[in-house]
Structures are given as C-alpha cells and as structure tokens.
C-alpha positions, -999 to 999 in steps of 0.1 A, spaced: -35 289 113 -27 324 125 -32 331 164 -51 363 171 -54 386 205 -90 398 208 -95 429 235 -129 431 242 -141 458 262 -169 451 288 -174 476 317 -179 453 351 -161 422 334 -138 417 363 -172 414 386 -190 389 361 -197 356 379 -190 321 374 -225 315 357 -216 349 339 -190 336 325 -200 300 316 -230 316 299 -200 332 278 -183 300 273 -213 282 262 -220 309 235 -183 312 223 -186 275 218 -218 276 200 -210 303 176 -175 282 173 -196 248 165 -220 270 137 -186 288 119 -179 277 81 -142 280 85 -116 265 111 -115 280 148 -104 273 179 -108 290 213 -77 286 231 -87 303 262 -94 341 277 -84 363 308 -109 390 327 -88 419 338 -104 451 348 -130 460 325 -117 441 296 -116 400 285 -84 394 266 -94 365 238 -67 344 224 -81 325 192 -69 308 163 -85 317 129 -81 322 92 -83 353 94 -89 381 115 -124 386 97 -137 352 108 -126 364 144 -149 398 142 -177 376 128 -174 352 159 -175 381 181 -204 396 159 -222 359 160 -220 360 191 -229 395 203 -190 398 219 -171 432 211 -140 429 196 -122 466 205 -87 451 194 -78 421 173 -45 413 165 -22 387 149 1 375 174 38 376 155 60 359 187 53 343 216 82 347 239 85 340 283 109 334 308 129 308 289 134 331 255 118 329 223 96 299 215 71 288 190 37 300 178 10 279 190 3 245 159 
C-alpha cells in the first residue's frame, strides 16, 4: 500500500495542547475505524503552523476523504517514492 505525506495547514498548530491534540488523534482514528478501504495512521509532526501526516492508503483520494471526514485540511498530499537517512537508501514502509 502506497505511503502518502499529508501537509496540513493549521495557523497556531505548534501552540495546540496535549488535549488539542488527542482530540485530533481520537478523530483521525475514528474516521480511520468508519473508512471502506485499508488505512493506517503511521504517525504526524506539528511544526510551525503546519502538521506533517504520514499515512498509508490506496490512494491519495481515500487520504483527502479522511481529511474531509474528518474536517482536517489536506494543503499537500503526496506519494512518498524513497525513504532514505543517515545509513543510505532503505525501504518503503510494508
């Protein structure tokens, strides 16, 4: 299943709370729980005034109808094509 990068743009992000952002988490999952196809939430980082998603999906249109499920902008979604790090070129999450 295809990885995806999801920008969302939300002004104050890096000043949302814990409870903020466990009320985000407990959406995400919900909306995750109610979708017809495969999906998994690998995990996100607030930076600035922007949450960086990273997903896996079917297709990038089942990631902009999580986001639209779940009221979450999706600025930017992309497929990730490599993963690479410190150590070189590795796989693509399975």
């Amino acid at each position: 299943m295809p990885t995806y990068l999801i920008e969302r743009e939300i002004p104050g992000a890096s000043e949302l709370t814990d409870e903020e952002l466990q009320g985000i988490t407990d959406k995400s999952n919900e909306v995750v729980e109610g979708l017809s196809n495969p999906y998994t939430w690998r995990h996100s980082y607030v930076a600035g005034d922007k949450v960086y998603c990273v997903h896996d999906a079917e297709s990038a249109d089942d990631v902009l109808e999580h986001a639209r499920c779940g009221g979450f902008p999706a600025n930017l979604v992309a497929e990730v094509s490599a993963v690479f790090g410190t150590d070189g070129v590795r796989d693509l999450p399975a």
